[in-house]
N, C-alpha and C positions, 0 to 999 in steps of 0.2 A: 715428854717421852723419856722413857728411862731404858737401860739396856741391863744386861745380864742380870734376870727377874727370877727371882727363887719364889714359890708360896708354900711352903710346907707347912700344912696345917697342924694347927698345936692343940684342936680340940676336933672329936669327929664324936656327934650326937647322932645315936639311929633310933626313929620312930619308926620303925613299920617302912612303909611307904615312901615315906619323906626320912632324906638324910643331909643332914648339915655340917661343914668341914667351917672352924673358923680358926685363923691366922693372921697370918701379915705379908703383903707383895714386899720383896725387900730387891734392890739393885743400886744401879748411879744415874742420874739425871745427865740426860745428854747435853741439856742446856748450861750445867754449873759445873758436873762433875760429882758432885756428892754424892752422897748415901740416902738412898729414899726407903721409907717404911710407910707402908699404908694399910689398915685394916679392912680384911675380907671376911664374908660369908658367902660359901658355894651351896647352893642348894639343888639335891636331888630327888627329884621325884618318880616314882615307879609304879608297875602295876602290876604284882604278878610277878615281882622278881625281874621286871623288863623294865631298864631307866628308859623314861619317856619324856624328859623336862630336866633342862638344869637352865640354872639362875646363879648371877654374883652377882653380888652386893658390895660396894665400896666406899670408902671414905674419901672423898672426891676432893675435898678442900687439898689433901696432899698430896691426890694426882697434879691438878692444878699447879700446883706451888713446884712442882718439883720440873715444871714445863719452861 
């Protein structure tokens, strides 16, 4: 678990429909105290201009790690 979690995404792709924000989760490991960084992709999906679907996607090993 980590606390005071920023993701400000550093690339934001728009196809149509589908839109993708990719970054990094960054805060401290409740468990160490450190600085955790972990790679994200949020993905949006719509219909008609109406979001209907989102999805993240995460790089889990440094969830994990930071537990």
């Amino acid at each position: 678990m980590t606390k005071d979690i920023e993701a400000p995404p550093g690339e934001i792709v728009d196809a149509g429909d589908l839109v993708m924000a990719l970054g990094h989760y960054s805060g401290t490991s409740l468990a160490t105290g450190d600085p955790t960084r972990t790679r994200f992709v949020h993905v949006w999906r719509s219909r008609n201009g109406v979001p209907g679907h989102f999805e993240t996607v995460l790089d889990t090993r440094t969830m994990v790690a930071a537990t």
